[in-house]
C-alpha positions in Angstrom: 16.7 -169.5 20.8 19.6 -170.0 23.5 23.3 -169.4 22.7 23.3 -173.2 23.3 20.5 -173.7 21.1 20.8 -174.6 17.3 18.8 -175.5 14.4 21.6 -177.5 13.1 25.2 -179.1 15.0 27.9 -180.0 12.7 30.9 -182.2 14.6 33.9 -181.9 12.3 35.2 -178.6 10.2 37.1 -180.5 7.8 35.8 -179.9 3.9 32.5 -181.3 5.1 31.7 -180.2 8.1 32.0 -176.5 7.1 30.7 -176.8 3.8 27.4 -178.8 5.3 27.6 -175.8 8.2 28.0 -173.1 6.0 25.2 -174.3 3.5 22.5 -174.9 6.4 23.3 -171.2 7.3 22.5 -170.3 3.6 19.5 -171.7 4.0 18.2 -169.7 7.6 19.1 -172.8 9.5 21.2 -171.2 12.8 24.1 -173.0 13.0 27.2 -174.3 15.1 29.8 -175.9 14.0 32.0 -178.0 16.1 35.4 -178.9 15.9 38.7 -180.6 18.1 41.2 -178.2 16.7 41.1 -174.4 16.3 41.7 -174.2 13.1 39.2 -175.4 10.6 39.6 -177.1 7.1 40.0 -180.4 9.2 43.0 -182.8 8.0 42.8 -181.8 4.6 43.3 -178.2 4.5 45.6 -178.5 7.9 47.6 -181.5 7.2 46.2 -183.6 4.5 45.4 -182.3 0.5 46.5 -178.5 1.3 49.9 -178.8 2.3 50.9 -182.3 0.5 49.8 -180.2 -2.7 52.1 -177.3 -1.8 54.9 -179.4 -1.1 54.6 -181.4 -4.4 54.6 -178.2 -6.3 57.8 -177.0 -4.3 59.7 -180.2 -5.0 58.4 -180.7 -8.8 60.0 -176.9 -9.5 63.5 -178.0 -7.7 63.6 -180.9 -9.9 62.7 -179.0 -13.2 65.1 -176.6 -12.0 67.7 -179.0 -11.2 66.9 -181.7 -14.7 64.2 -180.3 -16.6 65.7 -176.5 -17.9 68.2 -177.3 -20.5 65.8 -178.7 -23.4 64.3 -175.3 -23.3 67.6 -173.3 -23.5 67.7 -172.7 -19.5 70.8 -172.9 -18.3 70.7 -173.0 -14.7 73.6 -173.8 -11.8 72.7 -176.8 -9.5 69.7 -176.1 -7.5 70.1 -175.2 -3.5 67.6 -176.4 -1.4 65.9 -174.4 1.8 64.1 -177.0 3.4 63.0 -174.2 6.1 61.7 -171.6 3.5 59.7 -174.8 1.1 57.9 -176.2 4.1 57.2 -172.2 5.6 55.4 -171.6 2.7 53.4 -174.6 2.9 52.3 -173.6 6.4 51.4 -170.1 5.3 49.1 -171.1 2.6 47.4 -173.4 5.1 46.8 -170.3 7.4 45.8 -168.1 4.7 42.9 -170.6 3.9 42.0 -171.7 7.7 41.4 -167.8 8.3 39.2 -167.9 4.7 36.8 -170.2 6.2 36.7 -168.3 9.4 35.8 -165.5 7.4 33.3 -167.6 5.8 32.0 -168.3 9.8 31.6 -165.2 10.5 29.9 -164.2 7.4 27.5 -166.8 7.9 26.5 -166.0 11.4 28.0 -169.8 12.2 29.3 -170.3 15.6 32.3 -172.1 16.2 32.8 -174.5 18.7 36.3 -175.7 19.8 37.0 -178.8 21.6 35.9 -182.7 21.8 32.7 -183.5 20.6 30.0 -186.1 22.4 26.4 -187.0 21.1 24.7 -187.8 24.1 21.5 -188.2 22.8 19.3 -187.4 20.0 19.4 -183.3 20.1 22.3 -183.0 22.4 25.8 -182.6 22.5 28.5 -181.9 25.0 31.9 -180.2 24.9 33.4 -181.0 28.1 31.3 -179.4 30.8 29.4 -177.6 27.6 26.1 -178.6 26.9 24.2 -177.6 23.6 21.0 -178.1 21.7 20.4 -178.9 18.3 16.9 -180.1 16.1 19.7 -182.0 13.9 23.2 -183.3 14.2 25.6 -184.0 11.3 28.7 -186.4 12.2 31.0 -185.2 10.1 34.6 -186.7 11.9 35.9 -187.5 8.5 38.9 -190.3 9.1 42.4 -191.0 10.3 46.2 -192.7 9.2 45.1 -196.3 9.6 47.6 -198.1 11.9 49.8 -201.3 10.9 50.4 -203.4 13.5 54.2 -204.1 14.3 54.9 -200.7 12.9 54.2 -197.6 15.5 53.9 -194.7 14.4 56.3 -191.8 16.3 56.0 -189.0 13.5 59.8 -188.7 13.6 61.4 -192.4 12.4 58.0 -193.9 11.8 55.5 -191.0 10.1 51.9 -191.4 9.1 51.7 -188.4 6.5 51.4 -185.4 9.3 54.7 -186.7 10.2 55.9 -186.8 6.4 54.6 -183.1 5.9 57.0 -181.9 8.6 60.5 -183.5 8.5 63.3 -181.7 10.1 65.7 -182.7 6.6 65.8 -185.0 3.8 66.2 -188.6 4.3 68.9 -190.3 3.1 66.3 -193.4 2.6 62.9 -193.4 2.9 60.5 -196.3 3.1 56.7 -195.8 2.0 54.6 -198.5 3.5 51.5 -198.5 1.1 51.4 -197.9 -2.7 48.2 -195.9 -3.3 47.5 -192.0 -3.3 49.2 -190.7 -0.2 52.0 -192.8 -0.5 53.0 -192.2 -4.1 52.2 -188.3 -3.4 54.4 -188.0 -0.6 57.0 -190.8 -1.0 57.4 -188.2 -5.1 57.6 -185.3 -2.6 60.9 -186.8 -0.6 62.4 -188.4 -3.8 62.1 -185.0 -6.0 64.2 -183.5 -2.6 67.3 -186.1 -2.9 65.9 -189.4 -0.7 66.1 -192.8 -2.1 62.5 -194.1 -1.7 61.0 -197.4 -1.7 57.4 -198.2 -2.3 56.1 -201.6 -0.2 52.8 -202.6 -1.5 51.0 -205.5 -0.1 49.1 -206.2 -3.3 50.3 -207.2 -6.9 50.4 -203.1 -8.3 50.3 -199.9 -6.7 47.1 -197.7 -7.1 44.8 -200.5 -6.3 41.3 -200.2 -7.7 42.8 -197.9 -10.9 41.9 -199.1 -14.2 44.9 -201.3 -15.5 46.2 -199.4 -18.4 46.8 -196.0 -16.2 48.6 -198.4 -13.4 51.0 -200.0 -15.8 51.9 -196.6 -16.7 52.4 -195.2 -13.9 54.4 -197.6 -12.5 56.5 -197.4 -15.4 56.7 -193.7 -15.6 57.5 -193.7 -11.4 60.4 -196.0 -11.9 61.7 -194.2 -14.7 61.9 -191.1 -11.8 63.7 -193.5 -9.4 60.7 -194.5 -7.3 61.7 -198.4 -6.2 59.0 -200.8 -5.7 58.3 -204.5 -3.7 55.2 -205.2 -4.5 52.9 -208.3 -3.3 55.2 -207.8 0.2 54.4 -207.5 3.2 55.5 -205.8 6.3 55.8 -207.8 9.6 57.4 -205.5 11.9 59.8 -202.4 12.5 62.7 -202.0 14.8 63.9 -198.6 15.4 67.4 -197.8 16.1 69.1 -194.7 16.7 70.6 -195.6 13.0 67.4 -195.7 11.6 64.7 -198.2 10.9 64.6 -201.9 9.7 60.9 -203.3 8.0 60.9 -207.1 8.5 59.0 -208.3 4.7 58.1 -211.4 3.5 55.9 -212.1 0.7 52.3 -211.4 0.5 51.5 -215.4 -0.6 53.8 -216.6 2.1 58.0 -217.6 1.6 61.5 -216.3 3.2 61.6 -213.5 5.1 63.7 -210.1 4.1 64.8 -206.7 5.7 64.5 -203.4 4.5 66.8 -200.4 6.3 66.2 -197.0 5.8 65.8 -193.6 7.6 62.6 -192.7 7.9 59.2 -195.0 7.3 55.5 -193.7 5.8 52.8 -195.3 6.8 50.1 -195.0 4.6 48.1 -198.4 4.4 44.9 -196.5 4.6 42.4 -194.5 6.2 39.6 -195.1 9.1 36.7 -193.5 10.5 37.4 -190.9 13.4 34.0 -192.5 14.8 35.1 -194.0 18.6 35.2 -191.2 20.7 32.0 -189.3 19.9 29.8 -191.7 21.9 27.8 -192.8 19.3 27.0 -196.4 20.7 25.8 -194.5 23.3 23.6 -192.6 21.7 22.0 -195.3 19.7 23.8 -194.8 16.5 24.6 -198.0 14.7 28.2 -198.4 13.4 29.4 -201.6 12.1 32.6 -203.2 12.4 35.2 -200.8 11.2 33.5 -197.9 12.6 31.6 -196.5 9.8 28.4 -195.1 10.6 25.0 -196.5 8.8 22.9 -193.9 7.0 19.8 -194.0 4.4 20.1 -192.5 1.2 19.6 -189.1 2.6 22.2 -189.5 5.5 20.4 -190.2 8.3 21.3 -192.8 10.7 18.7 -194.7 12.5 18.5 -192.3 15.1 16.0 -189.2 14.5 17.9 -185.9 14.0 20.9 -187.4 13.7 22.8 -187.2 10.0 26.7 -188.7 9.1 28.6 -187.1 5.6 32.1 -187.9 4.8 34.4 -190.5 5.4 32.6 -191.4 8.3 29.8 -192.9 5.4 32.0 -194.8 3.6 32.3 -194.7 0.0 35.2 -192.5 -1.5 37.2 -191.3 1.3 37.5 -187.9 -1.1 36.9 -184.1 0.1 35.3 -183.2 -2.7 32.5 -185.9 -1.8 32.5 -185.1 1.7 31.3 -181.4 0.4 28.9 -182.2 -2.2 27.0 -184.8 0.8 27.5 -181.8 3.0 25.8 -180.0 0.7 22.8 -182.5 -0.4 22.5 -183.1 3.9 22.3 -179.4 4.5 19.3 -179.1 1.9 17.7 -182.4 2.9 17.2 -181.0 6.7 15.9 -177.7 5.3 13.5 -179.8 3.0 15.2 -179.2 -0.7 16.1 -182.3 -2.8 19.6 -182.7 -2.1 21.8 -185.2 -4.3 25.1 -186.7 -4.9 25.4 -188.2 -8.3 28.2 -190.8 -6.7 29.0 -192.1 -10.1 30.6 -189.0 -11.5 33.2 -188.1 -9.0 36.6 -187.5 -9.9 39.6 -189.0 -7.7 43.4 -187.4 -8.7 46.8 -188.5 -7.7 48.9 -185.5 -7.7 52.1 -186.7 -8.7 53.3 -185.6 -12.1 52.3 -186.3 -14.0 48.8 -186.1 -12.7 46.2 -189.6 -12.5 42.7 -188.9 -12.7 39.8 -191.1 -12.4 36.3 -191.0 -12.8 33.2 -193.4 -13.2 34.4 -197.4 -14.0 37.0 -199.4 -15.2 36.9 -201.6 -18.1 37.3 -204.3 -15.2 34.6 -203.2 -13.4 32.2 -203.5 -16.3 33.7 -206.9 -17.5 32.7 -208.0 -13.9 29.2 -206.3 -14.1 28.6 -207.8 -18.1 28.6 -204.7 -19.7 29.1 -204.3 -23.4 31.6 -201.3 -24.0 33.8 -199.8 -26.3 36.9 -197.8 -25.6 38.4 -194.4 -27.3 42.5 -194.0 -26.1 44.5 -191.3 -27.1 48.5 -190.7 -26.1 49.2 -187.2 -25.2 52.8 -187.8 -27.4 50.2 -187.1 -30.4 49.3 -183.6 -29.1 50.8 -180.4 -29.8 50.3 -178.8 -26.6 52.0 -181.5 -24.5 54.7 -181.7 -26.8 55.4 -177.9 -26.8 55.4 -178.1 -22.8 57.5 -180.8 -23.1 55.1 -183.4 -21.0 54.1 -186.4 -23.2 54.1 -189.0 -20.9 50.4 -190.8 -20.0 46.9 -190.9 -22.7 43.1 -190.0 -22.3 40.9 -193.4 -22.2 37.3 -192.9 -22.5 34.7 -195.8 -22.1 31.5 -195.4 -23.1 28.3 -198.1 -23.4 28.2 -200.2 -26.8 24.6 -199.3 -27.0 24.3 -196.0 -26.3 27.2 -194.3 -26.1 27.0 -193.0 -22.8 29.9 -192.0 -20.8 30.7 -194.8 -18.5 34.2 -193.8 -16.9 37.4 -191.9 -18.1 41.0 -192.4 -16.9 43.8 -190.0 -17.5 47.7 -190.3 -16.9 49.2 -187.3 -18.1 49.9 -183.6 -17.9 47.2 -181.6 -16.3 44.9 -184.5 -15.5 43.4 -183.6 -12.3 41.1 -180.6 -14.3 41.0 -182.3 -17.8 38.7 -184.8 -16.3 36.7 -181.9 -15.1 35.2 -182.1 -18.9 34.3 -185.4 -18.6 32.9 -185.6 -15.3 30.4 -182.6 -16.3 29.6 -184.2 -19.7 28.8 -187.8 -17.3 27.2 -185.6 -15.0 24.5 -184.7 -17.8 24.0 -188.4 -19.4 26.3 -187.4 -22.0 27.7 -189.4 -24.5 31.3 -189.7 -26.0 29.8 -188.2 -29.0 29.0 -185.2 -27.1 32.4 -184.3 -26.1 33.4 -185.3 -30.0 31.2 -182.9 -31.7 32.8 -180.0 -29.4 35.5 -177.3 -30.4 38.9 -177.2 -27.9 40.9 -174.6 -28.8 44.4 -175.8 -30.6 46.5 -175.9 -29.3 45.6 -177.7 -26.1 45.8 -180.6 -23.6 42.4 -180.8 -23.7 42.3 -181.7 -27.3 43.6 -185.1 -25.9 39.9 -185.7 -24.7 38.5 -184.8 -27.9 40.3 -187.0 -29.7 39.8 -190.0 -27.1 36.2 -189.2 -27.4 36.5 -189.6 -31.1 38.4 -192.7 -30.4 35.6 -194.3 -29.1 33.7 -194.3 -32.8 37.6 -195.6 -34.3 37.9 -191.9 -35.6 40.7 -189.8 -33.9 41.9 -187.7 -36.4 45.7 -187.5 -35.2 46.8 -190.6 -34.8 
């Protein structure tokens, strides 16, 4: 086989793309792996989840040094900050873990391919003048900052969140056009760090598609940190000044028109498909309407050889799905039984405290007639978070009135990005709220929280 010549093309090295790439090498499939920018990881490890997770761990220890020391007998003079040094480090744990999957490349004999991508037909690809082979192609593009029109984005007044991972200082005033994950992650990020920030939301609450109960807290909690909201608003249009910027809002249903001035607008409304410039129309492939590419339930598109993971599919636009589909795809082409089991994957906001979701809402299974009960428990009745001194949030579990089968969990509270780890592993073998009941978490601990939700469930939580 050529140097041009591959068992398996993968077109995107975000989490993946180089998981899919690296797992079809595993299994003696010779690989290439194909990517716009020189550095891998895609958006999330180069400016997406990585570095917005750096900075919100920065920002969160200024604040705690700056408010939260005192309770525990700290006494601390007024933090300083060095904008400089907190976003340097953020760009050096985004190298360190770019040249860890290169590593990972070269381990696994996977040849990396920098530049534009084109499928020009089943089996082939270009890169500019390049021209290479494959039995099987995996679109894996993943997606980018949907755009709101009225509102263009510069990345210096007018950011989409590359922009608001890089700002030169803190804003005065910052405005955060969309109230779900990135926007509440970020917009924490900038607040923690001394700017006044307002949350625009176009729909009633922020977080949309969250179960209720973890929404109404949070929004709470979030005001309570000085995160202002306008919610059902919308925004009709931006004019930039040397100044700064002014939103034009009016009401989501319609009524008088406002303003909004501040320094520097987010735009996060959203994400899209990175789908139109891979020549995929072309090609054959079908893609509907907003771009996302049609697949079976084994990721192939209607054209023979040709596979689509990720955000591109649809779905949860979550890296952690795009690399267990990366995965199952990887397996499928080499003839294993690959599966997602799409109903037990966790989503977390990192703010803090933490929001962690997994499986459905009690909404979702009103709308879908099914008979439930639910277990709640308030992290204020557990010893751990009150010795840490974080007892904000609770631990819902829902489980089927028939058979007690885990049917979703939502957590608001300290920790709750891995404490749904439990529960996702428990749904992930048909386990029931009983299950995670009649098991022993070492006291004290957060994690006792989901015990005693679980517990809940039956009406017999023990501390409260």
């Amino acid at each position: 086989m050529s140097d041009t010549a591959f068992d398996v093309i993968v077109i995107g090295a975000g989490p993946g793309g180089y998981v899919a790439a690296i797992r079809a090498a595993q299994l003696g499939l010779k690989t290439a792996c194909i990517d716009a920018r020189e550095s891998l990881g895609g958006t999330c490890l180069n400016v997406g989840c990585i570095p917005s997770k750096a900075l919100l761990q920065s920002s969160h220890l200024f604040e705690e040094a700056g408010h939260g020391m005192a309770a525990h007998g700290v006494e601390v003079a007024a933090p300083k900050l060095d904008l400089k040094t907190m976003l340097g480090r953020k760009d050096s744990i985004v190298g360190d873990l770019t040249k860890g999957i290169a590593f990972l490349f070269k381990k696994n004999k996977i040849t990396q391919i920098t530049g534009m991508a084109k499928v020009t037909s089943a089996g082939n690809v270009s890169v500019g003048k390049d021209a290479y082979t494959a039995k099987h192609i995996i679109i894996a593009t993943g997606s980018e900052s949907a755009p709101l029109p009225g509102v263009d984005v510069d990345e210096k007044q007018i950011v989409s969140s590359t922009g608001a991972l890089d700002l030169p200082k803190v804003p005065k005033t910052m405005a955060v056009i969309g109230g779900g994950v990135i926007g509440l992650e970020l917009g924490s990020v900038w607040r923690r760090l001394g700017a006044e920030v307002t949350v625009i939301e176009f729909l009633p609450n922020i977080l949309p598609g969250m179960d209720a109960d973890v929404v109404k807290q949070a929004t709470r909690t979030f005001k309570k940190q000085g995160l202002k909201f306008k919610l059902a608003t919308k925004v009709t249009g931006a004019k930039k000044a040397k100044g700064g910027v002014t939103l034009s809002l009016e009401p989501a249903a319609g009524g008088d028109t406002d303003t909004l001035q501040a320094d520097v607008v987010l735009v996060s409304i959203g994400r899209r498909p990175f789908t139109d410039k891979l020549g995929l129309a072309e090609a054959g492939v079908t893609v509907d309407e907003r771009g996302f590419v049609a697949t079976d339930g084994h990721y192939k598109t209607n054209v023979d050889g040709i596979y689509a993971i990720g955000d591109v599919v649809g779905g949860a636009m979550l890296a952690h799905k795009a690399e267990e589909e990366g995965v199952a795809c990887a397996e499928i082409i080499a003839g294993q039984a690959g599966h997602v089991n799409y109903g037990a994957i966790p989503g977390v906001v990192y703010t803090h405290p933490e929001i962690a979701a997994l499986g459905k809402t009690e909404q979702q299974l009103k709308d879908e007639g099914v008979e439930y009960n639910v277990g709640k428990f308030p992290f204020m009745a557990n010893a751990r978070a009150k010795a840490v001194g974080s007892t904000e949030g609770f631990v819902k579990i829902i489980a089927d009135a028939k058979t007690d089968k885990i049917l979703g969990a939502h957590i608001i509270g300290p920790g709750a990005g891995e404490l749904i780890q439990e529960v996702a592993l428990a749904m992930e073998f048909g386990g029931s709220s009983e299950d995670i009941a009649r098991t022993s978490h070492a006291h004290p601990g957060t994690a006792e929280a989901v015990k005693e939700a679980a517990m809940a469930v039956a009406g017999r939580a023990i501390h409260i």
